[in-house]
C-alpha positions, 0 to 999 in steps of 0.5 A: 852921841856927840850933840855938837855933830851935824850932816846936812847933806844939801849943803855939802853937796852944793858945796862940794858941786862949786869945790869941783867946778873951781877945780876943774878949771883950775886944772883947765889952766893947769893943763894948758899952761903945761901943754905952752911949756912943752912947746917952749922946751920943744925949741930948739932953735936957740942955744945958750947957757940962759935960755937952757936955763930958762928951759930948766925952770919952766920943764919944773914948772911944768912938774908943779903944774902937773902935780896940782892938776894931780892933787886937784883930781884927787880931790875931785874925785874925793869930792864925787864920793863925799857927793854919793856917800852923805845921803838925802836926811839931814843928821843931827847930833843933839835932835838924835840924842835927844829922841834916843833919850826920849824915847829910851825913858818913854821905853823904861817907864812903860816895861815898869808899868807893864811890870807893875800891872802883871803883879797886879793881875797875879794878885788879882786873879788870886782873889778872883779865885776865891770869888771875892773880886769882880771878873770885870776888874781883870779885864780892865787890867788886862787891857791896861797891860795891853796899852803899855806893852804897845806904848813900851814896844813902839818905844823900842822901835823908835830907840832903834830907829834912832839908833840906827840914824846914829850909826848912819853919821858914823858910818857916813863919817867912817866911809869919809875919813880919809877923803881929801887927805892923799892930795896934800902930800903931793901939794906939799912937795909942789909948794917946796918946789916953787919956793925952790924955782924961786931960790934956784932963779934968785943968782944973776939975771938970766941964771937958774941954779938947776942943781938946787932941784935935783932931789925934789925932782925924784920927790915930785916925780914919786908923788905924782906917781903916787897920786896917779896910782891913787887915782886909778884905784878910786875910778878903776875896777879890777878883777882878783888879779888886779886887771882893770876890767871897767871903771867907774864913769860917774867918777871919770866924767868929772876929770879933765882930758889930760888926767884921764889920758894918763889915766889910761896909759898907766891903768892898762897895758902898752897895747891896750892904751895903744887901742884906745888912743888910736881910736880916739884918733879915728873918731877925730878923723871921721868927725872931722870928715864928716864936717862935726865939730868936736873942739871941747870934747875931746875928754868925751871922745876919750871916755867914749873910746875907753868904754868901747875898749872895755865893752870889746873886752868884756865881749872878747871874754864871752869866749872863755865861755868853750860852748863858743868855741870853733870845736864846739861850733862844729859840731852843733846842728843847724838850729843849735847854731842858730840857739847858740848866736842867740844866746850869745847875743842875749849875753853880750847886750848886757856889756853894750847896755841895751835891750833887744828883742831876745829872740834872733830873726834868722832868714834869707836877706841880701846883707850879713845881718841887719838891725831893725830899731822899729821892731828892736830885732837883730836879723842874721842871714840864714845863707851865712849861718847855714853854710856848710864851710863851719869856720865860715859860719862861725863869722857870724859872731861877729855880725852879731856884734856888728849889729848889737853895736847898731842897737847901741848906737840907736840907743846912745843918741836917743838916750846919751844920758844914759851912755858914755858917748859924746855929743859929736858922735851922738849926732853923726849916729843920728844923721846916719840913721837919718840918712838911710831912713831917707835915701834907704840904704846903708852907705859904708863910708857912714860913722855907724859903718865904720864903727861897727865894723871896728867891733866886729874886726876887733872880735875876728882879730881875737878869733884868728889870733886865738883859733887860726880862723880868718873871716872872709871879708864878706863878713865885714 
């Protein structure tokens, strides 16, 4: 092994911990810087042949300014896995070399003794045949051999070891060879691009040479598309078909509003980022009526939005499953219905994060269903479940879903370590189950309500999309 080589991993990781920090608020800037230039290019209100220009150059600046911001969250995201990938043991080239070698002639020297010994013995044992050397004579060698085949195998575990801590550091550096090499491209052109701004700006006052720019604008334009794409696949996950089916949030959490926001209208379908931003709309609303503050989260109210999408999606998918079918439904028993709600509760707490009581309390109460967090039961009304009209029935589904939510929402702000929701929504969870401790009763108009049913319409959208069958409001 290469002596000169050296992983210490506390020093890389508080290294690449600061690298992030600068970047995120060099994107900070970034982005706001970006977010000015859209507003000037948005007036219209004076027209000349100097202010186009003007606009001109700044519509490019705004082109370079996200294309760092793009560049920067490449890196940051490389930085995350360069974070992940070192490891907790300090690697080093000569002290593993060192100990290899050590232990490598330590191995050579006892196999050779242990060797040696063996002839011996034969030897030895000739002569005790012949009654002309002492039995005790052969014990004692015996145990020598003993000795050296410990020592000697002791010895070939720790070559192993060490071997094995080898190809720690060239698997660390294999996994980390290409880590902060897809930015510098898109760096690259957005450098070209202020040295052209620059000579484009460099004729008469007030003129910019907007021509000059034309072929770098397909070059930017590329790049940063490039670079999105690379993006979306470090922090996507998607199934064989190339479907993003979740993503990995560790890796999200770290990027800023608006990267994340493109994140999501290029990783998913029109419809489907169409969901997710007006949810995060709806959350903004809700917040605001409630009197929560939520200025500075709006990263957070995103990434919150986006898990809900994709844990309605992995719920909405439980239905490939046909024993969750209208067909099948109809044909099943009372206490079959009753085993199929539960296993599919069982199935879809794994998509919400959260653990309840597997069993599904089943009686006669005035609400749908309910969740009890003291007891961590979700309870369905049996009048519902019974009913004789099974399409009917078959909404309860999505009470299901409505109270597995409840259990989420419990969890999230008792634990929001743990879940992807932000600290406004975790407090106006927290005071709405404040609240119906103290006044004793649900109120509609409540955050939890609302989401909730969000969940829960979502699911008997699906159905009367797929199957024709319309929940009756009662359901909601």
């Amino acid at each position: 092994m290469d002596t000169s080589l050296r992983l210490h991993p506390r020093s890389i990781r508080a290294q690449s911990q600061a690298a992030i920090r600068q970047l995120q608020n060099d994107n900070s800037f970034l982005d706001s810087s970006n977010t000015g230039i859209e507003g000037f290019n948005a007036d219209n209100e004076i027209t000349s042949a100097a202010f186009n220009g003007l606009k001109a150059k700044t519509q490019d600046l705004g082109s370079v300014a996200l294309a760092f911001v793009s560049a920067n969250s490449e890196d940051i995201i490389d930085h995350q896995t360069l974070i992940a990938g070192v490891g907790d043991e300090d690697l080093e080239g000569e002290i593993i070399d060192q100990n290899q070698r050590s232990a490598q002639r330590a191995f050579e020297f006892h196999e050779r003794e242990v060797i040696e010994l063996r002839r011996a013995r034969a030897n030895m044992l000739a002569q005790l045949t012949q009654g002309n050397l002492p039995l005790f004579n052969l014990v004692i060698i015996d145990q020598q051999i003993r000795e050296h085949e410990g020592l000697r195998n002791l010895n070939e575990q720790l070559i192993t070891h060490w071997r094995e801590k080898e190809e720690d550091y060239h698997r660390i550096e294999a996994a980390t060879a290409r880590l902060f090499t897809g930015s510098q491209n898109v760096r690259r052109i957005a450098r070209r691009g202020l040295e052209l701004i620059t000579l484009a700006s460099a004729g008469s006052p007030g003129s910019y040479n907007s021509e000059m720019l034309n072929s770098w604008r397909t070059d930017i334009a590329q790049a940063k598309e490039a670079s999105l794409d690379r993006l979306i696949a470090a922090v996507a996950i998607t199934d064989d078909n190339g479907n993003v089916i979740d993503y990995r949030w560790n890796l999200l959490k770290h990027l800023s509003f608006d990267t994340l926001e493109r994140i999501v209208t290029h990783s998913l379908g029109e419809a489907d980022a169409a969901w997710v931003l007006q949810v995060l709309r709806t959350k903004k609303e809700l917040l605001t009526r409630d009197g929560i503050q939520w200025a500075g989260h709006e990263r957070d109210l995103l990434l919150g939005s986006l898990k809900d999408f994709t844990i309605m999606r992995r719920v909405i998918a439980a239905f490939d499953d046909d024993r969750f079918s209208p067909d099948v439904w109809r044909t099943l028993s009372i206490p079959e219905r009753e085993a199929l709600l539960q296993e599919f509760m069982n199935r879809i707490v794994r998509y919400f994060g959260v653990e309840l009581n597997p069993e599904i309390n089943v009686d006669r109460m005035l609400a749908a269903g309910s969740f009890n967090y003291e007891t961590n039961i979700v309870n369905l009304n049996g009048m519902f479940v019974w009913h004789r009209d099974p399409n009917m029935a078959y909404g309860m589904f999505g009470t299901v879903v409505h109270e597995v939510r409840h259990a989420y929402q419990y969890a999230a702000f008792n634990n929001p370590e743990n879940f992807i929701v932000s600290a406004p929504t975790a407090q106006a969870w927290q005071n709405n189950f404040e609240s119906y401790d103290q006044f004793g009763e649900e109120n509609p108009n409540f955050i939890i309500e609302k989401d909730a049913r969000e969940f829960q319409q979502g699911l008997n959208d699906f159905i009367y999309d797929v199957h024709g069958i319309r929940i009756s409001n009662e359901w909601n």
